[in-house]
C-alpha positions as CSV (number, residue, x, y, z in Angstrom):
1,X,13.8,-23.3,-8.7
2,X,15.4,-19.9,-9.7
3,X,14.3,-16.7,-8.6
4,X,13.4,-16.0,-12.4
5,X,10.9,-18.8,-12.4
6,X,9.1,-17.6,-10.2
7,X,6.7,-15.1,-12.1
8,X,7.2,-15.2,-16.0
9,X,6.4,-12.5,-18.6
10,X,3.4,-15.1,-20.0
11,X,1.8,-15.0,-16.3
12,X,1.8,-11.8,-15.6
13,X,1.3,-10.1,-18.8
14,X,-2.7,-10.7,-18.5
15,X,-1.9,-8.1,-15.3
16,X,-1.8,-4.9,-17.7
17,X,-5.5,-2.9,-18.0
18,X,-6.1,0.6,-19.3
19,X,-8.8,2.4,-17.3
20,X,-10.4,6.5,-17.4
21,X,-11.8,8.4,-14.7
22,X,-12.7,11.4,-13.0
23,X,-12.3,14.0,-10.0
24,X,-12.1,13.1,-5.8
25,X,-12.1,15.3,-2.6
26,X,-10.3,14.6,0.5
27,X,-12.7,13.0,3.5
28,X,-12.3,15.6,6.1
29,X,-9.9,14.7,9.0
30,X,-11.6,13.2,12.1
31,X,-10.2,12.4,15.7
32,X,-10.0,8.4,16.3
33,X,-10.8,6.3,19.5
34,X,-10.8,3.2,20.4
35,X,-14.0,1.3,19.0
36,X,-15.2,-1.8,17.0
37,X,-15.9,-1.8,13.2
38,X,-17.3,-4.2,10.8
39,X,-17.5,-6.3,14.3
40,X,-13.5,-6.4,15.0
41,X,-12.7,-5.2,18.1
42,X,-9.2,-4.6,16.8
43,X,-10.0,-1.9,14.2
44,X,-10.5,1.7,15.0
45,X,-13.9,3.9,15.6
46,X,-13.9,7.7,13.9
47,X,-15.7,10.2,15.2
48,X,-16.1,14.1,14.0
49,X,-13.6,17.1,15.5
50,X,-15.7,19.3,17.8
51,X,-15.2,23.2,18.4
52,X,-14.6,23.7,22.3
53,X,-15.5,27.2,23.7
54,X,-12.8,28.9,26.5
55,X,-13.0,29.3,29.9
56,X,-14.3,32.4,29.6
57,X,-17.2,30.7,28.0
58,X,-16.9,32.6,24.5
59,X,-16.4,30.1,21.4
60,X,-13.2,30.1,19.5
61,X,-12.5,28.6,16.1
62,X,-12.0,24.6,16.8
63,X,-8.4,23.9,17.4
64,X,-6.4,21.4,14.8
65,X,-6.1,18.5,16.4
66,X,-3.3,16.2,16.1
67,X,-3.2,14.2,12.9
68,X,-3.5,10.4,13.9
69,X,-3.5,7.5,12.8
70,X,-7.1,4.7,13.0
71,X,-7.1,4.5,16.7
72,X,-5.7,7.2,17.5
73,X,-1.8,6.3,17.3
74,X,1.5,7.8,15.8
75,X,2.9,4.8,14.0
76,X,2.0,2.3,11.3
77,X,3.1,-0.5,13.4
78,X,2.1,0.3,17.0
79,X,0.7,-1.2,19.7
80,X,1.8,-4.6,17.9
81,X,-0.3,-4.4,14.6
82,X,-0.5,-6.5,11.6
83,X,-1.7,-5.1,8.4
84,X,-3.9,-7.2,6.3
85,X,-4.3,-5.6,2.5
86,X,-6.4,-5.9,-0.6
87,X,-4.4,-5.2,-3.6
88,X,-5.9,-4.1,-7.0
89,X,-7.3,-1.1,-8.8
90,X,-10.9,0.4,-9.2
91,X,-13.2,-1.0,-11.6
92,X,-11.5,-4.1,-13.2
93,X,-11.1,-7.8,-11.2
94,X,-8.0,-8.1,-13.7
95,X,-4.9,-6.8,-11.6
96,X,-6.2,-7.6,-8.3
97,X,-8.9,-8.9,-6.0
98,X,-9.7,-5.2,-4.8
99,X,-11.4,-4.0,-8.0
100,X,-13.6,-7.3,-7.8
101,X,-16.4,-5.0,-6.2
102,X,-17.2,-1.6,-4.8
103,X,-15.4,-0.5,-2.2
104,X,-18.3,-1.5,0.4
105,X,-18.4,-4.7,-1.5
106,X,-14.6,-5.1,-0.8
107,X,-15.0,-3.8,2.7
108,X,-16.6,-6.9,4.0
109,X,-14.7,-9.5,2.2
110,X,-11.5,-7.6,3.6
111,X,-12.3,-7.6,6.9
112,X,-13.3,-11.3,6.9
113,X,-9.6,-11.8,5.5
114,X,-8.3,-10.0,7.9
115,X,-10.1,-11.2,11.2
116,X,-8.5,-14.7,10.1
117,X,-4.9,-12.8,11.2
118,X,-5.9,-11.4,14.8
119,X,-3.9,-13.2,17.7
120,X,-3.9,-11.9,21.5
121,X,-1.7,-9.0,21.4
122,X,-1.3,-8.5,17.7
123,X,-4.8,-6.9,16.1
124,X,-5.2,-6.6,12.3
125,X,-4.9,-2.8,10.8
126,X,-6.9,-3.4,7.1
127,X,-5.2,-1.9,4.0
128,X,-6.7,-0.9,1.0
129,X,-3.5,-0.6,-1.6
130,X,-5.2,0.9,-4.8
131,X,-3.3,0.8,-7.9
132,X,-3.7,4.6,-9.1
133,X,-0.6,4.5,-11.9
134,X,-1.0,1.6,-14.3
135,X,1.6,0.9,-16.7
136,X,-0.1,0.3,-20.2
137,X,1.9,-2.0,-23.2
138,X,1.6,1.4,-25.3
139,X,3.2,4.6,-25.0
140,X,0.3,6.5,-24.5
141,X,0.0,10.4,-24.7
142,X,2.9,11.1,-22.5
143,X,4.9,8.8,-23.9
144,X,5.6,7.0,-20.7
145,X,3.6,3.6,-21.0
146,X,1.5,4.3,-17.6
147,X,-1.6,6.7,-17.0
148,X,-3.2,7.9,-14.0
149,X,-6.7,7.0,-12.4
150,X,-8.6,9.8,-12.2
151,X,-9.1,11.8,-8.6
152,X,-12.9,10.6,-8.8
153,X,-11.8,7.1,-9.1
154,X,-9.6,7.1,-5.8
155,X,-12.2,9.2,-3.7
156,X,-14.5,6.7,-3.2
157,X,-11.4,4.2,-1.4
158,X,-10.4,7.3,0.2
159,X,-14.0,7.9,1.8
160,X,-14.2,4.3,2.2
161,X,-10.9,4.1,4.2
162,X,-12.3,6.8,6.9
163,X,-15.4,5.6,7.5
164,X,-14.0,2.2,7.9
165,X,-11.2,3.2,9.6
166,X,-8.9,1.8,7.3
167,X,-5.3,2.5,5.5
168,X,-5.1,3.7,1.9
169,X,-2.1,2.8,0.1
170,X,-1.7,4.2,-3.0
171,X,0.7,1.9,-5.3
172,X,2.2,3.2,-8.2
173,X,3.7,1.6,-11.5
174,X,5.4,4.0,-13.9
175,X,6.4,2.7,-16.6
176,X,9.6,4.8,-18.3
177,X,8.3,7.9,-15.7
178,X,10.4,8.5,-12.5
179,X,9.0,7.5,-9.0
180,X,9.4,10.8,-7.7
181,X,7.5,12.2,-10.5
182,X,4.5,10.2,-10.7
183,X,4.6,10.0,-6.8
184,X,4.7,13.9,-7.2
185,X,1.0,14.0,-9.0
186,X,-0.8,12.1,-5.6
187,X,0.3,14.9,-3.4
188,X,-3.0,15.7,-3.0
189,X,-4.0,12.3,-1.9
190,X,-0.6,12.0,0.2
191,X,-1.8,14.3,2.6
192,X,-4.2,12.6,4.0
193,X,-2.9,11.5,7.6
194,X,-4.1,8.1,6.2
195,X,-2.3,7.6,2.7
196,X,1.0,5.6,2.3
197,X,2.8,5.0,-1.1
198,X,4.1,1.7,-2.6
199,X,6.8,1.5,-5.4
200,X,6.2,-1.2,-8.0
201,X,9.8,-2.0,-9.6
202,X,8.3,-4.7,-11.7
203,X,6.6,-1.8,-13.6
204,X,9.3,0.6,-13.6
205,X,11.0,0.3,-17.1
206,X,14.0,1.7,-18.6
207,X,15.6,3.1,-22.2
208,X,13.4,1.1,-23.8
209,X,11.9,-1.7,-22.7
210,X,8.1,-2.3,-22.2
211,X,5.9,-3.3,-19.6
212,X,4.9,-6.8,-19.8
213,X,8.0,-7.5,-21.9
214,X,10.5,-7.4,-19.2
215,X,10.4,-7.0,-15.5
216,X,11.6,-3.9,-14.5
217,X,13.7,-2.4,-11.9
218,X,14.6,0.8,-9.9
219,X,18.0,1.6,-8.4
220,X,18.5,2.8,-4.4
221,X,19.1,6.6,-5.4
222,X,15.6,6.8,-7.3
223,X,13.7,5.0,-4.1
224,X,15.6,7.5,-1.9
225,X,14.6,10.5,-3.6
226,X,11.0,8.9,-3.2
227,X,11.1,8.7,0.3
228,X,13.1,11.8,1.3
229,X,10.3,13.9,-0.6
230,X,7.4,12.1,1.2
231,X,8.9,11.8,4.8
232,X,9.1,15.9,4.0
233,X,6.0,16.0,3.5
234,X,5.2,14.3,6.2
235,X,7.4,16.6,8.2
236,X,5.9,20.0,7.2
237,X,2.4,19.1,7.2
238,X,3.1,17.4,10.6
239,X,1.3,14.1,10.1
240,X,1.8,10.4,11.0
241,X,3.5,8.2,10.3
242,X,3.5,7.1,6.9
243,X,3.6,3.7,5.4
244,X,6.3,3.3,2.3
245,X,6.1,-0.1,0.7
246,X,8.6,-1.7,-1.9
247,X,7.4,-4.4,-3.5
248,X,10.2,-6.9,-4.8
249,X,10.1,-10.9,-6.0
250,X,13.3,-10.9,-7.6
251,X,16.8,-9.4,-6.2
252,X,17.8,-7.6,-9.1
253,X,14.2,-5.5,-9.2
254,X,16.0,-3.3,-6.6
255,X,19.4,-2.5,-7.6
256,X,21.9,-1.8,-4.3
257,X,19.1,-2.3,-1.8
258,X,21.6,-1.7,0.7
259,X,22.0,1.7,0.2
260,X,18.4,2.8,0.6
261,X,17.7,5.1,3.4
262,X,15.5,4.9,6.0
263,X,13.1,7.7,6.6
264,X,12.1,9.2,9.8
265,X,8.0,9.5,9.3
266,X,8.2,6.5,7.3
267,X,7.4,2.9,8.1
268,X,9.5,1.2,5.3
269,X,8.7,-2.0,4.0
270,X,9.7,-4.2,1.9
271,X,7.0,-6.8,0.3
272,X,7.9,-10.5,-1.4
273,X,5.6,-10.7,-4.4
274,X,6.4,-14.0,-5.4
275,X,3.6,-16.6,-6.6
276,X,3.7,-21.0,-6.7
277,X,3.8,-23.4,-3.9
278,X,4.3,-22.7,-0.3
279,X,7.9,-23.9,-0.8
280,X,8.6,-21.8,-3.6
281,X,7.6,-18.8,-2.2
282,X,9.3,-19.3,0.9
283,X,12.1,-19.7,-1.1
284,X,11.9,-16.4,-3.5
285,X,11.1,-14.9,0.7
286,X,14.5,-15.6,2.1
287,X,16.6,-15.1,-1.2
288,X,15.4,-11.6,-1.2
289,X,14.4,-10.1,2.1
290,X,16.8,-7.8,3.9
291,X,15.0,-7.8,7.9
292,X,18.1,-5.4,9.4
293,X,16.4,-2.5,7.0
294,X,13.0,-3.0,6.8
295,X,9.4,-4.3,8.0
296,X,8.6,-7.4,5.5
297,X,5.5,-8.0,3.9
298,X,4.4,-11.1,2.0
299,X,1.6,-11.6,-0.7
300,X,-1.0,-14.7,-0.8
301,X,-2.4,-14.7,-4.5
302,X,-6.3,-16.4,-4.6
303,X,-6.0,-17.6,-7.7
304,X,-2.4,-18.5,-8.7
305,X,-0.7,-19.7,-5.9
306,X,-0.7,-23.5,-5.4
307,X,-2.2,-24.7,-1.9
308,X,-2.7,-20.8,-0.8
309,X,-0.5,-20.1,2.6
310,X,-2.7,-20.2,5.5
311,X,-2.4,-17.4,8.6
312,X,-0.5,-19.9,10.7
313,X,2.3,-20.6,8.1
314,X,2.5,-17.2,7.4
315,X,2.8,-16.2,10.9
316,X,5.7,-19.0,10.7
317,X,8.2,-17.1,8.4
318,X,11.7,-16.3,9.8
319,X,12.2,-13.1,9.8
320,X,8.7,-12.4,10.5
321,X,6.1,-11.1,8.3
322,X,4.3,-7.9,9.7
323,X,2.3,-7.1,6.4
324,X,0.3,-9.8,4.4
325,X,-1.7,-8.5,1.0
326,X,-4.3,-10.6,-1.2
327,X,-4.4,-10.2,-4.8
């Protein structure tokens, strides 16, 4: 089976929605230690920054503390962690199993997904990666075949992800808009110590193609002007590690994948969408992962893969998978 067989334009074209929204705030920052949530001993506990007085016993304004990451770390990956995800976008079951419920709703369903992944050694980090640019089949008012949810449609995943302690990845499809651009408009959301981008090429079009007509792609120079702009702001606002996923199920979806850059701040990833049987998907897996460069990630679909890859085969891939999603 070819590479092109294994998602085709009448499959996926049901993936497109339009949705509306409104306005979100930023959860305030908290301090993380170690602690048990939704029952997992491997997830994180939050708990509130405190002012501390001086020695000579008169108050100060608190200190910033250190931005961190759900249990207090530096990096995406540390201490051994596997990140379990649930892909989709608020208010609409149709592009993913995350907009199947509220975020509560999705909480619990998430975390039973991910406790099936925790090993000795290896605890589960959950994921929440929210579709916030949607490419549309029409041009819309900018012209660009994507919109924007609004801020009031992410805050609630954003609150969600701190009191759950919990990533937020924001993933973005543009249409015939730049990454950098659109990636440009989530600043606001971006720094958040616990907010990572992922970069759709499928949805990324070009001259004049449509979504849902072809499958798109984005050359290395556009990724890398992605990424240098985040790990900046990463840098200047002095934060975490970040997580930067590229999502990919064909090889030509990423033109000269070779030349991408990696990013200090930045745990880069690259993510095998592909759909079918276990041995198709295995097979789309090693045509197009590139290990030497990047993290991989692998997708389970609920409802269109064919006899869904259990924990145990996926923790069987060579190279090895550090990131599963759901959709």
């Amino acid at each position: 089976m070819t590479l092109q067989n294994v998602r085709t334009p009448s499959r996926w074209t049901a993936l497109l929605a339009v949705l509306a929204g409104v306005l979100a705030v930023v959860a305030p920052l908290t301090v993380l230690v170690a602690g048990h949530a939704d029952g997992d001993p491997s997830l994180a506990r939050a708990v509130p920054v405190a002012a501390d007085p001086t020695a000579s016993g008169h108050p100060t304004a608190p200190a910033q503390a250190p931005a961190t990451l759900p249990g207090g770390r530096q990096t995406i990956f540390g201490g051994g962690r596997f990140l379990v995800a649930y892909y989709g976008t608020a208010g609409t079951p149709a592009l993913g199993v995350l907009g199947q419920g509220s975020p509560a709703q999705m909480q619990h369903r998430l975390a039973a997904a991910g406790r099936a992944f925790v090993r000795p050694g290896r605890p589960v980090q959950l994921v929440y990666e929210l579709i916030v640019s949607i490419a549309d089949a029409s041009p819309g008012k900018d012209g660009d075949f994507s919109h924007d949810l609004s801020r009031a449609q992410v805050e609630p995943y954003l609150r969600a992800a701190h009191r759950n302690h919990a990533l937020l990845l924001l993933d973005i499809q543009t249409g015939r808009s730049d990454f950098l651009t659109v990636a440009q408009r989530w600043r606001w959301a971006l720094q958040d110590p616990w907010v990572g981008l992922a970069l759709d090429p499928e949805w990324r079009m070009s001259g004049h193609d449509v979504p849902g007509r072809v499958i798109g792609h984005v050359a290395a120079g556009e990724v890398n002007r992605t990424s240098a702009w985040l790990a900046a702001l990463v840098a200047r606002r002095h934060l975490p590690q970040k997580l930067f996923v590229l999502h990919q199920f064909r090889t030509d979806m990423i033109r000269h994948i070779d030349r991408i850059t990696p990013r200090a701040g930045l745990a880069m990833v690259q993510h095998v969408d592909g759909f079918g049987t276990p041995r198709e998907k295995r097979s789309t897996f090693h045509a197009v992962v590139r290990p030497q460069r990047f993290t991989l990630g692998f997708k389970l679909f609920y409802r269109v893969d064919v006899h869904r890859m259990r924990p145990r085969e996926v923790f069987a891939l060579r190279p090895r998978v550090r990131f599963v999603s759901f959709q």
